[in-house]
Each structure stands twice: as structure tokens, then as C-alpha cells.
C-alpha positions, -999 to 999 in steps of 0.1 A, spaced: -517 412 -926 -486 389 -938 -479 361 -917 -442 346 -916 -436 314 -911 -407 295 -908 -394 258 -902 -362 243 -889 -353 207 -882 -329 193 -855 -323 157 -847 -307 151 -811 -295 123 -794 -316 124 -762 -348 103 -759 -381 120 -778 -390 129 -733 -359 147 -724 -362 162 -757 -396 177 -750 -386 189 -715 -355 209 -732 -381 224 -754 -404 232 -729 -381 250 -708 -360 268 -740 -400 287 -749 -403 295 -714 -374 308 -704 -382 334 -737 -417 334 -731 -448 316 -722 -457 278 -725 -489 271 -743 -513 246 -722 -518 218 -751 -534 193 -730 -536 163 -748 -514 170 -778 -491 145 -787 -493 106 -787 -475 75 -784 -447 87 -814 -441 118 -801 -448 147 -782 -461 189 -789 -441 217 -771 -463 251 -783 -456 286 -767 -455 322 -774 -426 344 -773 -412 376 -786 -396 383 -820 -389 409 -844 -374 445 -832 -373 445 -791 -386 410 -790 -420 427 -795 -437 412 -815 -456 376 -803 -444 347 -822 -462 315 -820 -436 283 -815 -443 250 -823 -418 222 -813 -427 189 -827 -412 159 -816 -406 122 -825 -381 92 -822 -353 86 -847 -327 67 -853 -299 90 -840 -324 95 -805 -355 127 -816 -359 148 -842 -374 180 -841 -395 202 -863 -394 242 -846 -420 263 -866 -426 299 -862 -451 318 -868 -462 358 -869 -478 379 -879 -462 410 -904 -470 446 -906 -457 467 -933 -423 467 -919 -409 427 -928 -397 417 -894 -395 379 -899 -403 377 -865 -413 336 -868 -382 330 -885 -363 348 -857 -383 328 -831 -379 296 -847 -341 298 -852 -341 315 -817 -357 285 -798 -335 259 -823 -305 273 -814 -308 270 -775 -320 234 -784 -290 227 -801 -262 243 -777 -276 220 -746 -267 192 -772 
């Protein structure tokens, strides 16, 4: 199986904390959070959940939010990723942008 995977960058002026807290409640309000005990460090911090994508929101897409300090406040790297059957879903892509966009609007 084909795997899509897409990437989207935001920069927003909250702190890198606030940020992360946005993020974590953007994947699981469309899904579920992903226990990453210990990810992140001192620059920055690791938002990771699962939620659905593709026709009917049906098919699991893993979301990774990445987050560290910028100039302008945090900037954020959203990657999804899926897997694809024969029929191209581009159910990361539609995750990704899914998840960027609520980021974005509470902007």
C-alpha cells in the first residue's frame, strides 16, 4: 500500500505552549490524542493524534503537529500521513490541511 503524506506550515503569534494546547485540542475534537510522553524539549513541543480522512472521514490519518518559537510567536509544521488503497484518497493531505485550518481560524 501507497502512503500519502503531506506537510503544511503555519506561524502564529501565540507562545510555542498555547500553541500546543490549540493543537492538542484541534486533533481531539476530530479524533484521538496520541500519548507521546516525553516528546518534545526545551525548543519546542510534539502534538501527534489520529483522526479520520478520506471519504466519510474513514480512513485513520496520523497527525503530527510540530512546534517551536519564532520570531513572529510559533511556528508549526502539520504532517499527515495515510495509508492509500487503490482508490487515491489523499486522506493525510485532507487531515493535515483539516487540522491547519482550525489552527489558523482561532488565530
Amino acid at each position: 500500500m501507497r502512503k500519502d503524506v503531506f506537510e503544511v506550515e503555519l506561524v502564529l503569534r501565540i507562545s510555542p505552549a498555547d500553541a500546543a494546547e490549540r493543537a492538542r485540542d484541534a486533533i481531539s475534537d476530530r479524533g484521538s490524542l496520541l500519548d507521546l510522553e516525553g516528546a518534545g524539549d526545551d525548543r519546542g513541543f510534539v502534538v501527534a493524534g489520529i483522526v479520520g480522512a478520506g471519504v466519510g472521514n474513514l480512513n485513520p490519518a496520523v497527525v503530527i503537529v510540530t512546534i517551536s518559537a519564532s520570531a513572529e510567536g510559533s511556528r508549526l509544521v502539520i504532517r499527515g500521513a495515510a495509508k492509500e488503497g487503490l482508490i487515491k484518497q489523499r486522506a493525510g493531505e485532507k487531515a493535515a490541511r483539516r487540522v491547519a485550518a482550525v489552527l489558523a481560524s482561532d488565530s
